[in-house]
PDB file of N, CA, C, O and CB in Angstrom:
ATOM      1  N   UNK A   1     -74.389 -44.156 -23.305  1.00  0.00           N
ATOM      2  CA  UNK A   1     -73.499 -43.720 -22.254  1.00  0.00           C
ATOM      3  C   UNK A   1     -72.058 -44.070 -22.625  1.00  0.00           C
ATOM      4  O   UNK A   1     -71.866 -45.210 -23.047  1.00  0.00           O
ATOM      5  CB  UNK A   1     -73.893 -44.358 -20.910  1.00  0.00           C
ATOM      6  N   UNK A   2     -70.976 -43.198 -22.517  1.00  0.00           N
ATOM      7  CA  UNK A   2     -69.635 -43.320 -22.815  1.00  0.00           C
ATOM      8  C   UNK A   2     -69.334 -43.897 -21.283  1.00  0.00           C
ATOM      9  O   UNK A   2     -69.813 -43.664 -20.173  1.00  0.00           O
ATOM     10  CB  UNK A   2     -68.827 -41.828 -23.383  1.00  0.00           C
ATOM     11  N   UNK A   3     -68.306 -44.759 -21.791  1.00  0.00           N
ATOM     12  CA  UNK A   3     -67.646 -45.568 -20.898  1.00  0.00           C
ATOM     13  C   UNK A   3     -66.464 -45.456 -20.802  1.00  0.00           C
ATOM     14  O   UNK A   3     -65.804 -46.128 -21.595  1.00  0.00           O
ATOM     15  CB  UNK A   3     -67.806 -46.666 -21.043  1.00  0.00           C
ATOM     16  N   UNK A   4     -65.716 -44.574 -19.806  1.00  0.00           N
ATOM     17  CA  UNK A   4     -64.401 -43.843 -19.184  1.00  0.00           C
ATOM     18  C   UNK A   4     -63.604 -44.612 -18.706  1.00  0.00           C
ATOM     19  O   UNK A   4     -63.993 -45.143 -17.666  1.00  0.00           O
ATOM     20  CB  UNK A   4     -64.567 -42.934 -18.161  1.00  0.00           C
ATOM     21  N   UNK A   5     -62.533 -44.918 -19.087  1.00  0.00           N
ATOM     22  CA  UNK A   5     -61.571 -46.245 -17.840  1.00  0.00           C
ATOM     23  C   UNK A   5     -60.803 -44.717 -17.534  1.00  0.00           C
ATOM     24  O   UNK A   5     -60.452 -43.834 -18.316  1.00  0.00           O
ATOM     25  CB  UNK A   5     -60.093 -48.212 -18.747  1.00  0.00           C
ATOM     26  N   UNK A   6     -60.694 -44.850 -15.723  1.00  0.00           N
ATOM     27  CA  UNK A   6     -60.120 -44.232 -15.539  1.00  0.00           C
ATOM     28  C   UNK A   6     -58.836 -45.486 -14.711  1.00  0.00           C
ATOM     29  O   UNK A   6     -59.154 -46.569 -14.220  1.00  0.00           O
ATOM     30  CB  UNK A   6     -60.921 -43.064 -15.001  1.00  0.00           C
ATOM     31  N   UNK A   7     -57.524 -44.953 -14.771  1.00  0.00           N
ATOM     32  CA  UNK A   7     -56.379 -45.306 -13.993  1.00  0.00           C
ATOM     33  C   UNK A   7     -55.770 -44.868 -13.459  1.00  0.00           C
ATOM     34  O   UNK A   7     -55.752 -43.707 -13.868  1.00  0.00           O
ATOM     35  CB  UNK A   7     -55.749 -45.663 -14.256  1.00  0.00           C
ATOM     36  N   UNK A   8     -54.798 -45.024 -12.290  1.00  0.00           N
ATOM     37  CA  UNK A   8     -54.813 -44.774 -10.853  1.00  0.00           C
ATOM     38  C   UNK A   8     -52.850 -44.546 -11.473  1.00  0.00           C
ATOM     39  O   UNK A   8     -52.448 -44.845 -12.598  1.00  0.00           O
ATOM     40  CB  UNK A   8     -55.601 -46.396  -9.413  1.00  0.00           C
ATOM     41  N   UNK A   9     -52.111 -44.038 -10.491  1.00  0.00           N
ATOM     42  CA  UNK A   9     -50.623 -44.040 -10.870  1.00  0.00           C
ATOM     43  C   UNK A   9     -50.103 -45.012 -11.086  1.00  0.00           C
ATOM     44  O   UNK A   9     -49.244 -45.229 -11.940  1.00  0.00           O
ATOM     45  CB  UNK A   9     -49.844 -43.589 -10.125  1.00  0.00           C
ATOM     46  N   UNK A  10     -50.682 -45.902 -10.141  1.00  0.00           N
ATOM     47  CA  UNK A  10     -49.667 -47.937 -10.000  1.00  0.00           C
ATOM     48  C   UNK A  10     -50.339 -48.307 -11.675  1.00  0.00           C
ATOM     49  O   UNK A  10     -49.533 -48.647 -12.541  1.00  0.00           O
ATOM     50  CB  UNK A  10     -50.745 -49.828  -7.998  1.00  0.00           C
ATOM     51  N   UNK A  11     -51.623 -48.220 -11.969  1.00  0.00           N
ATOM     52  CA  UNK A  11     -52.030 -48.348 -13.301  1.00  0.00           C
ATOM     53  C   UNK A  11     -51.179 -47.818 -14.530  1.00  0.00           C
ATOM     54  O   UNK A  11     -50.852 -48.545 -15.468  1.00  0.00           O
ATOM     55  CB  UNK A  11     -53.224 -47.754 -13.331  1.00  0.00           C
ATOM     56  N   UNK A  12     -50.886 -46.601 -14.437  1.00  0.00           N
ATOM     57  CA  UNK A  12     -50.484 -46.110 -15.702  1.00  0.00           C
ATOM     58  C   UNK A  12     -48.816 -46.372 -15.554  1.00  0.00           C
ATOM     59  O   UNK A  12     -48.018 -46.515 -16.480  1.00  0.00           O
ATOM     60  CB  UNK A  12     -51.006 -44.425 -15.962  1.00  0.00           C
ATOM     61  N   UNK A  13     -48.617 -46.385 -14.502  1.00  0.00           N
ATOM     62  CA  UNK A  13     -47.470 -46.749 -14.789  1.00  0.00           C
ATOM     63  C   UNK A  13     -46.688 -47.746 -15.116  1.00  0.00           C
ATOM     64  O   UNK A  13     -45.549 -47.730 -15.582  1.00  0.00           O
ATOM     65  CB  UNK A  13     -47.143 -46.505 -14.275  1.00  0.00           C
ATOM     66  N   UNK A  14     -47.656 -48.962 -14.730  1.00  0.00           N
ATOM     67  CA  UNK A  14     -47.482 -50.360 -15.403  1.00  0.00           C
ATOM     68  C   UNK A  14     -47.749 -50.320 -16.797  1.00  0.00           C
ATOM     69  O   UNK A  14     -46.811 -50.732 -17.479  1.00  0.00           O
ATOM     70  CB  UNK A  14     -48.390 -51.421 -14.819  1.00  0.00           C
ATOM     71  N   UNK A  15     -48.739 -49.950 -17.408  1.00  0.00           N
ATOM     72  CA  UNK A  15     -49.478 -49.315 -18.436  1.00  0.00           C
ATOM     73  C   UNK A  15     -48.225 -49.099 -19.263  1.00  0.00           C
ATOM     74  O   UNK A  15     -47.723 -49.985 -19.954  1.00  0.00           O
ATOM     75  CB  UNK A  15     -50.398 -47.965 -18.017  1.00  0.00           C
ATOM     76  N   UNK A  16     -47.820 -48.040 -19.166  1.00  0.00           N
ATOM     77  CA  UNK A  16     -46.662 -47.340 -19.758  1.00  0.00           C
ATOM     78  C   UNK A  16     -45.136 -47.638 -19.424  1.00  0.00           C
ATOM     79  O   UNK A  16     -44.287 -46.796 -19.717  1.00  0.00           O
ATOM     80  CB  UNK A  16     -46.863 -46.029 -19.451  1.00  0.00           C
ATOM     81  N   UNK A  17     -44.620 -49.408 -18.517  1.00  0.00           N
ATOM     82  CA  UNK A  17     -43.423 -49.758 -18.532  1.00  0.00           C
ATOM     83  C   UNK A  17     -42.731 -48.395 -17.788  1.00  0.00           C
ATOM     84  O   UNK A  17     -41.608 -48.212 -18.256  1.00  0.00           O
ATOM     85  CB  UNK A  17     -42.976 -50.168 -20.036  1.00  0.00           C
ATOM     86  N   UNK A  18     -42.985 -47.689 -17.064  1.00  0.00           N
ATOM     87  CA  UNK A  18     -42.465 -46.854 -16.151  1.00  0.00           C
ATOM     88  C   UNK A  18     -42.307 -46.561 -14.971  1.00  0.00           C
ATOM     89  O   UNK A  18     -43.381 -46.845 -14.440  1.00  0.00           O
ATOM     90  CB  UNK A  18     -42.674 -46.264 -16.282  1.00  0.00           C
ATOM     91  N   UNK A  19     -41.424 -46.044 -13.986  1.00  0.00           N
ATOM     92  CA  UNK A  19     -41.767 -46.046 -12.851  1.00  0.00           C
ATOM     93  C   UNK A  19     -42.461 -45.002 -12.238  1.00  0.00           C
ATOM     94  O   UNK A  19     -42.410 -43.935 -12.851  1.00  0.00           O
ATOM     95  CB  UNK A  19     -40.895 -46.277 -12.328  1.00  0.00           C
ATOM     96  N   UNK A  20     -43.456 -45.023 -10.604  1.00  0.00           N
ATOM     97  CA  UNK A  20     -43.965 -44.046 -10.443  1.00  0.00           C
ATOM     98  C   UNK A  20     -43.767 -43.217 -10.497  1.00  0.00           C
ATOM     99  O   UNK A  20     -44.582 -42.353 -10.820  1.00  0.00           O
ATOM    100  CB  UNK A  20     -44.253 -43.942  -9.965  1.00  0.00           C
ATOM    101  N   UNK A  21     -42.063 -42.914 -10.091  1.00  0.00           N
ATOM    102  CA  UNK A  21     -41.634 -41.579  -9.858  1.00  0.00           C
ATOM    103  C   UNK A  21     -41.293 -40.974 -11.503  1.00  0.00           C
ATOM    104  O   UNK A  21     -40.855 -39.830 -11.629  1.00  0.00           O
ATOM    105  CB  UNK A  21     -40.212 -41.606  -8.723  1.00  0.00           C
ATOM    106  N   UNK A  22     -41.506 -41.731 -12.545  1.00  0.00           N
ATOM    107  CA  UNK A  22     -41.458 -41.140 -13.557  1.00  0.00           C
ATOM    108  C   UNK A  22     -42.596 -40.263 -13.769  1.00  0.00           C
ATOM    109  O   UNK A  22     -42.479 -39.111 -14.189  1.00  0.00           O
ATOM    110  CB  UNK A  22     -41.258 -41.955 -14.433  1.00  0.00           C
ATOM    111  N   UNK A  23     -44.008 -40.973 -13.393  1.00  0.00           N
ATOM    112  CA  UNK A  23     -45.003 -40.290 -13.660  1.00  0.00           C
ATOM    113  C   UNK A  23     -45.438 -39.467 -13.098  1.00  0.00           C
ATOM    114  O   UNK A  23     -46.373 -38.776 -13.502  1.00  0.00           O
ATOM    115  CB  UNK A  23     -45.684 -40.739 -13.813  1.00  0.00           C
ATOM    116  N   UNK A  24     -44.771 -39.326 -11.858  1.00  0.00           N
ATOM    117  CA  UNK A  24     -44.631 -38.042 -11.098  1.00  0.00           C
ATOM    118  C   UNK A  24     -44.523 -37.075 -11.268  1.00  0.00           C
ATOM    119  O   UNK A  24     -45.239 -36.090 -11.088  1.00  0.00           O
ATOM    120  CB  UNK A  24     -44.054 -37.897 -10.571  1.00  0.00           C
ATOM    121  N   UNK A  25     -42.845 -37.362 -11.947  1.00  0.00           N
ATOM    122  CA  UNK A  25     -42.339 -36.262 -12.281  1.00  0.00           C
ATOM    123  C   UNK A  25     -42.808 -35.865 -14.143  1.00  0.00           C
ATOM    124  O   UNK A  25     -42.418 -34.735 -14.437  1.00  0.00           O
ATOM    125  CB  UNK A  25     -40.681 -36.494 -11.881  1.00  0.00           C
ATOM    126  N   UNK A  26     -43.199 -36.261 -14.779  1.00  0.00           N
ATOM    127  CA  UNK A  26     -44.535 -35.913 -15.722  1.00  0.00           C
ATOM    128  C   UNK A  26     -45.270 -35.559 -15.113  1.00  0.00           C
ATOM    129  O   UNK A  26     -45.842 -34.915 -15.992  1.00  0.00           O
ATOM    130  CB  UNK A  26     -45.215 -36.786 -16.459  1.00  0.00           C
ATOM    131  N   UNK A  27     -45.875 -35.374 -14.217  1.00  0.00           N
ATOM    132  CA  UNK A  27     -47.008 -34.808 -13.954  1.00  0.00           C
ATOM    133  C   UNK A  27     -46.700 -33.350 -13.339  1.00  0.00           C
ATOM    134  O   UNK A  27     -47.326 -32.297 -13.462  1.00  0.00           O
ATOM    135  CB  UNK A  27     -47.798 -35.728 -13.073  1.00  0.00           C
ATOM    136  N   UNK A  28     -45.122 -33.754 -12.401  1.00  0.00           N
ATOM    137  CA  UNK A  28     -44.943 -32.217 -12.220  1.00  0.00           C
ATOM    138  C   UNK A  28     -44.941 -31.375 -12.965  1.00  0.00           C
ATOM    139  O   UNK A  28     -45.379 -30.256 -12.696  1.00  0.00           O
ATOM    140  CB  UNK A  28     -44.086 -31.877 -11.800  1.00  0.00           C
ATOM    141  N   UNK A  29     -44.212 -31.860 -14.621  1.00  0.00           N
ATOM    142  CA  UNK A  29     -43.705 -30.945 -15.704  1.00  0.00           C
ATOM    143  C   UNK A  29     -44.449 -30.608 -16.555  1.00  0.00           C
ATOM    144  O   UNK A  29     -44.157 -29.913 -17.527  1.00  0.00           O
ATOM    145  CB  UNK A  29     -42.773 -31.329 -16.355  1.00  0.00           C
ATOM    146  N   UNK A  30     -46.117 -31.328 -16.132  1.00  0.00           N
ATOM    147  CA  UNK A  30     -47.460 -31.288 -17.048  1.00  0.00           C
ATOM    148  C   UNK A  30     -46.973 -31.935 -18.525  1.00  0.00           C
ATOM    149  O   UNK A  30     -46.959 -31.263 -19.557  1.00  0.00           O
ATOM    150  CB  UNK A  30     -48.106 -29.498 -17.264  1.00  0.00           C
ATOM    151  N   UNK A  31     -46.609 -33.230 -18.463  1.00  0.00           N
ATOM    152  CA  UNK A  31     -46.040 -33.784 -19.771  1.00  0.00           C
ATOM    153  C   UNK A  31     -47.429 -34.948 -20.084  1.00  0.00           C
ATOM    154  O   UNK A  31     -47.660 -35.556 -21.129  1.00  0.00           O
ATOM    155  CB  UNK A  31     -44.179 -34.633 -19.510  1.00  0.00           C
ATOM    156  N   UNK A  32     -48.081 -34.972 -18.986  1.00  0.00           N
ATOM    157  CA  UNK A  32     -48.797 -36.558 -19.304  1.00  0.00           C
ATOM    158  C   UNK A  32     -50.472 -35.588 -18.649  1.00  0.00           C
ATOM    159  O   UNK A  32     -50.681 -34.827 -17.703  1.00  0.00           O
ATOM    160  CB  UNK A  32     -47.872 -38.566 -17.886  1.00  0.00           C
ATOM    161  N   UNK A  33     -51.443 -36.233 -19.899  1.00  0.00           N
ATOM    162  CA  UNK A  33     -52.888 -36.038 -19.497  1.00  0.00           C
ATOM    163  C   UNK A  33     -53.164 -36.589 -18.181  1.00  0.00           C
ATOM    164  O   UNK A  33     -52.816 -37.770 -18.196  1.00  0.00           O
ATOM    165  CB  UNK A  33     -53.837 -36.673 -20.475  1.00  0.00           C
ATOM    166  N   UNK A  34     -53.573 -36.303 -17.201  1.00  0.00           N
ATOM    167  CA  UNK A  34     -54.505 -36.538 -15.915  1.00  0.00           C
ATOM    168  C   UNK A  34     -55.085 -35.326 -15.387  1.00  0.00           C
ATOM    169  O   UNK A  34     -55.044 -34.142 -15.723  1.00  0.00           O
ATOM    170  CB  UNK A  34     -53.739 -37.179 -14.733  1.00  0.00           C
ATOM    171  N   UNK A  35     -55.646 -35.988 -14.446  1.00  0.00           N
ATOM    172  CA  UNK A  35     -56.869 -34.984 -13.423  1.00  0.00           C
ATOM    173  C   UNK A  35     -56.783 -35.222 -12.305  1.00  0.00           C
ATOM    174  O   UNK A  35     -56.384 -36.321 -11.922  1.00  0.00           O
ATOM    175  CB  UNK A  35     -58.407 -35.133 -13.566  1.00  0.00           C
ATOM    176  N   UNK A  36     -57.133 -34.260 -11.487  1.00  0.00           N
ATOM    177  CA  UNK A  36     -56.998 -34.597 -10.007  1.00  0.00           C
ATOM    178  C   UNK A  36     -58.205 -35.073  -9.106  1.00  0.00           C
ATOM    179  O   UNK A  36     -59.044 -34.182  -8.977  1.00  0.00           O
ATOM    180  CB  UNK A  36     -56.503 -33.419  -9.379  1.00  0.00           C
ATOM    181  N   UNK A  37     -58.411 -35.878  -8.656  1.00  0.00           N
ATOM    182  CA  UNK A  37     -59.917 -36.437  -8.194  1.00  0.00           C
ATOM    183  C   UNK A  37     -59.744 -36.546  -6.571  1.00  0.00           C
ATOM    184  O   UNK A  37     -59.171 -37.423  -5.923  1.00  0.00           O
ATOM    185  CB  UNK A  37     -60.368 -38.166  -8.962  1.00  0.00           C
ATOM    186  N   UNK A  38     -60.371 -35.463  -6.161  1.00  0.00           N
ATOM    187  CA  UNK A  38     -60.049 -35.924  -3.937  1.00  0.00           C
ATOM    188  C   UNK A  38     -59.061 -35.677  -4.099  1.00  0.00           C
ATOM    189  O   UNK A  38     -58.784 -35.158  -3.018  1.00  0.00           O
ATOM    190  CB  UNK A  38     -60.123 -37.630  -2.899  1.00  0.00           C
ATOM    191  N   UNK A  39     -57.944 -35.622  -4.843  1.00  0.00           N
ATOM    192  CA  UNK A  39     -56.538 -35.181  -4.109  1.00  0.00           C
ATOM    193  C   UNK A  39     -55.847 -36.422  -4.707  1.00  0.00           C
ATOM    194  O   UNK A  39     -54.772 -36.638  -4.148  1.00  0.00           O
ATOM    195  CB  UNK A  39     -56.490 -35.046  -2.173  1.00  0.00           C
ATOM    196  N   UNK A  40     -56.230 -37.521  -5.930  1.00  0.00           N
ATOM    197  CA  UNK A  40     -55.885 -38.406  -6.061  1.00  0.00           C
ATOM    198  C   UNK A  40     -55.593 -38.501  -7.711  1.00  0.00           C
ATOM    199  O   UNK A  40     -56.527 -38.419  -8.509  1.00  0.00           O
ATOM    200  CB  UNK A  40     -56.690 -39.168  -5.374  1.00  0.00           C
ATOM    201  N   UNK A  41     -54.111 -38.695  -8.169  1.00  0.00           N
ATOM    202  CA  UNK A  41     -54.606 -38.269  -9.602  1.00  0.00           C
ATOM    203  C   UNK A  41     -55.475 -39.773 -10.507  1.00  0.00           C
ATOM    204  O   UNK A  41     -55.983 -40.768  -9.990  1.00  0.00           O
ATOM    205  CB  UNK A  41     -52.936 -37.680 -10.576  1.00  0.00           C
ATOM    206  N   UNK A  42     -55.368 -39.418 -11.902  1.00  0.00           N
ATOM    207  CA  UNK A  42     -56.447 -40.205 -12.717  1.00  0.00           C
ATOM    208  C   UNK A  42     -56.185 -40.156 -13.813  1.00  0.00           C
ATOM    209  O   UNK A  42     -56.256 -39.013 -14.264  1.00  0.00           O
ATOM    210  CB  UNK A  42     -57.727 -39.864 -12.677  1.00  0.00           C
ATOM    211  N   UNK A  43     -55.973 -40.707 -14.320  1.00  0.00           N
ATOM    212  CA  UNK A  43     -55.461 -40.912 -15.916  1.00  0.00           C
ATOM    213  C   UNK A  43     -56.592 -41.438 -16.783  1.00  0.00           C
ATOM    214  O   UNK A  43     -57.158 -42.426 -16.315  1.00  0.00           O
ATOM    215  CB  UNK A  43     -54.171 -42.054 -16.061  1.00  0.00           C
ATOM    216  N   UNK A  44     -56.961 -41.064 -17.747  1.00  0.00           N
ATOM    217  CA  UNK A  44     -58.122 -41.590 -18.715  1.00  0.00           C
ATOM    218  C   UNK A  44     -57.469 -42.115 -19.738  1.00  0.00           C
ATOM    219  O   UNK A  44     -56.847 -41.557 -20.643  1.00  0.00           O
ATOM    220  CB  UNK A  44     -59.151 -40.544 -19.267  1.00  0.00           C
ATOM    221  N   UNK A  45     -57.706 -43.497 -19.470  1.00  0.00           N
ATOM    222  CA  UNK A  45     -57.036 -44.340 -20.730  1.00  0.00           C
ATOM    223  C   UNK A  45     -56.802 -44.153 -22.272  1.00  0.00           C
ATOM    224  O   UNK A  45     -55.851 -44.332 -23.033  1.00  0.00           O
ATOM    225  CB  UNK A  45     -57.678 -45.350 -20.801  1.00  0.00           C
ATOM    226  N   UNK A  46     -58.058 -43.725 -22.387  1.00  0.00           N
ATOM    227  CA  UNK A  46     -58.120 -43.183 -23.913  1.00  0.00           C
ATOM    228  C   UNK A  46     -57.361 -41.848 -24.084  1.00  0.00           C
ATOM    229  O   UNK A  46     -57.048 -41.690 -25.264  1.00  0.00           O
ATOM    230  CB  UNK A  46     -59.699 -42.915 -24.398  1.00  0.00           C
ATOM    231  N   UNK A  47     -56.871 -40.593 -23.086  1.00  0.00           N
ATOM    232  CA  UNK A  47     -56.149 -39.938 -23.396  1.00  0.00           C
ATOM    233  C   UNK A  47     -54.414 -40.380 -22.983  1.00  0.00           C
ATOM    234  O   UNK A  47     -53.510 -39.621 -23.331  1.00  0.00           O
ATOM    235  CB  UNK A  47     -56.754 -38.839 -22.948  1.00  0.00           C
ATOM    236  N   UNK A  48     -54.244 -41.124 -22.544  1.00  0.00           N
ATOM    237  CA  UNK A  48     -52.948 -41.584 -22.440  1.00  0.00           C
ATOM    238  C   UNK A  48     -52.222 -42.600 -24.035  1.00  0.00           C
ATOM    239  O   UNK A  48     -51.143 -42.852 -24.572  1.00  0.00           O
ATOM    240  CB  UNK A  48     -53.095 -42.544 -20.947  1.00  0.00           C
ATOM    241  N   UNK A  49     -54.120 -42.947 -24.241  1.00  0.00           N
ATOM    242  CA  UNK A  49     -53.377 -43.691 -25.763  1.00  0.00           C
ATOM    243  C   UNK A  49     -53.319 -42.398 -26.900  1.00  0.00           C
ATOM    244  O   UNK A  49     -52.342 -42.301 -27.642  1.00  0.00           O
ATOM    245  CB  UNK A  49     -54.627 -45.254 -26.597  1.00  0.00           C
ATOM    246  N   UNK A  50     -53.908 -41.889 -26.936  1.00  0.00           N
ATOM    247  CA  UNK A  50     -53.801 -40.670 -27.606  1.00  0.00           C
ATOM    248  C   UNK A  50     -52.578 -39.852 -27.467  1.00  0.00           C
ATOM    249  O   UNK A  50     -52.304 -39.163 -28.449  1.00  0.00           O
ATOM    250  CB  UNK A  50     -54.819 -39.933 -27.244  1.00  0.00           C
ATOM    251  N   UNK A  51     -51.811 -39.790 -26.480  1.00  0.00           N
ATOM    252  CA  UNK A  51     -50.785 -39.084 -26.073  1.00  0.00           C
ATOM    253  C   UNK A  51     -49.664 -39.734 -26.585  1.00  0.00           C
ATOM    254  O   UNK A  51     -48.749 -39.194 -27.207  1.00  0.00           O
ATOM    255  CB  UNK A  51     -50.751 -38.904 -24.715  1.00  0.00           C
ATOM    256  N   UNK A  52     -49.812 -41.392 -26.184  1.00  0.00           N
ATOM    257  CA  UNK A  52     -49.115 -42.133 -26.928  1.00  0.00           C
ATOM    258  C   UNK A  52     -48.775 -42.122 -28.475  1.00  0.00           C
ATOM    259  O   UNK A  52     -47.688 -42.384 -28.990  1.00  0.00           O
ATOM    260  CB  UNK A  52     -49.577 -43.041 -26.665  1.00  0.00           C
ATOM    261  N   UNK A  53     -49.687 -41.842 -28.954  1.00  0.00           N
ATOM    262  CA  UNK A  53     -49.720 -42.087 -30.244  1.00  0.00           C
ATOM    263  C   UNK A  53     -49.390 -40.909 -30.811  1.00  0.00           C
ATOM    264  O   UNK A  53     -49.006 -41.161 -31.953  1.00  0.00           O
ATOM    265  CB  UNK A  53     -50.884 -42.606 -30.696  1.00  0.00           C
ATOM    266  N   UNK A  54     -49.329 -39.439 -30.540  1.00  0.00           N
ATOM    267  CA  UNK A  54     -49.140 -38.329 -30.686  1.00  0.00           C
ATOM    268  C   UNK A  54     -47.152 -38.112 -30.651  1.00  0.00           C
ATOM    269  O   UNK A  54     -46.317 -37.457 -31.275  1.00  0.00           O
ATOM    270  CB  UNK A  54     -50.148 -37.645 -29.525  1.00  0.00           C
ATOM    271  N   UNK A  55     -47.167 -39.013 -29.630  1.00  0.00           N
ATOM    272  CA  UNK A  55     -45.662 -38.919 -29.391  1.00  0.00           C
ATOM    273  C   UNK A  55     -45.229 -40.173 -30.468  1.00  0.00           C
ATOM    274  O   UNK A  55     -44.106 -39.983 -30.934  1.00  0.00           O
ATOM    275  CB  UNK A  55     -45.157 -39.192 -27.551  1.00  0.00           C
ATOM    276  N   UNK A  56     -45.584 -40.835 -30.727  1.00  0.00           N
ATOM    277  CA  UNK A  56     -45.138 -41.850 -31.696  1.00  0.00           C
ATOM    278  C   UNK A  56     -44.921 -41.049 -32.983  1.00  0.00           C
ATOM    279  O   UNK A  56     -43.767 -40.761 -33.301  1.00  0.00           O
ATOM    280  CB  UNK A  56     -46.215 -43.072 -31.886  1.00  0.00           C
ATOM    281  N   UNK A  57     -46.097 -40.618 -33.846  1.00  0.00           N
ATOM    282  CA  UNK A  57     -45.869 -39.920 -34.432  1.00  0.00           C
ATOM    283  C   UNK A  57     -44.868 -38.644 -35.119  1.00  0.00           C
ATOM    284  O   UNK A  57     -44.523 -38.337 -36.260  1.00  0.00           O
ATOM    285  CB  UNK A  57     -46.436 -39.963 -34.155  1.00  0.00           C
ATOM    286  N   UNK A  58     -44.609 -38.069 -33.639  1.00  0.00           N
ATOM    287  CA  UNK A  58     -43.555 -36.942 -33.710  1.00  0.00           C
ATOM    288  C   UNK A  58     -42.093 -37.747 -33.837  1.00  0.00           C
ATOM    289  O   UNK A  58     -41.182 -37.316 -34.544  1.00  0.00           O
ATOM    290  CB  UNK A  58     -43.629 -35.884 -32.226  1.00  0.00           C
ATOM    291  N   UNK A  59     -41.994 -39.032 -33.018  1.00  0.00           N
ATOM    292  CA  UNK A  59     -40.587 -39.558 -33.149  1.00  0.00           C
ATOM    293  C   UNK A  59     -40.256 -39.785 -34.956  1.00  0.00           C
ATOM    294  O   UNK A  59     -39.209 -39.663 -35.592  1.00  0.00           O
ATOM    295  CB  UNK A  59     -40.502 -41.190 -32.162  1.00  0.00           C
ATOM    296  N   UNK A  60     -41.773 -40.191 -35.419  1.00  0.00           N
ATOM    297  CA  UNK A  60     -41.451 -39.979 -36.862  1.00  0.00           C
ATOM    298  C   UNK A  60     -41.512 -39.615 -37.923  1.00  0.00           C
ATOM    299  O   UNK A  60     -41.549 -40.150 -39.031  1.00  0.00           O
ATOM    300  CB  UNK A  60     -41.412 -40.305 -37.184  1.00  0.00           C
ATOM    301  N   UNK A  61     -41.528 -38.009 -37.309  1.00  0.00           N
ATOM    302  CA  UNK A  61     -41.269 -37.192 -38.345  1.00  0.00           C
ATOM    303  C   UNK A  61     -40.065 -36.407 -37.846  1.00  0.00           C
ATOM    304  O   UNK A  61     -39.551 -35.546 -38.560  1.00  0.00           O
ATOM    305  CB  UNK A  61     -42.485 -36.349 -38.748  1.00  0.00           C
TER     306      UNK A  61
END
């Protein structure tokens, strides 16, 4: 069985040294992986490090 961390906005945004309304507004602009669950979003850890690391990358090249 795969084991999913999912995280909540107050999560990722600590997570990622940002504020909510940053991740907000990523989410308005569809910049950051999540899902919507009940009306509540959700961030999957492993795609936020992935995203991370995707953008790391591009800064260096």
């Amino acid at each position: 069985m795969v084991d999913i961390e999912l995280m909540t906005i107050d999560e990722v945004a600590d997570y990622l040294k940002v504020t909510r309304r940053t991740i907000y507004d990523w989410l308005k602009r569809k910049k950051i992986p999540a899902i919507k669950l009940v009306g509540q979003w959700r961030f999957r850890k492993d795609k936020i490090d992935a995203w991370i690391d995707k953008a790391a990358d591009n800064a260096l090249n």
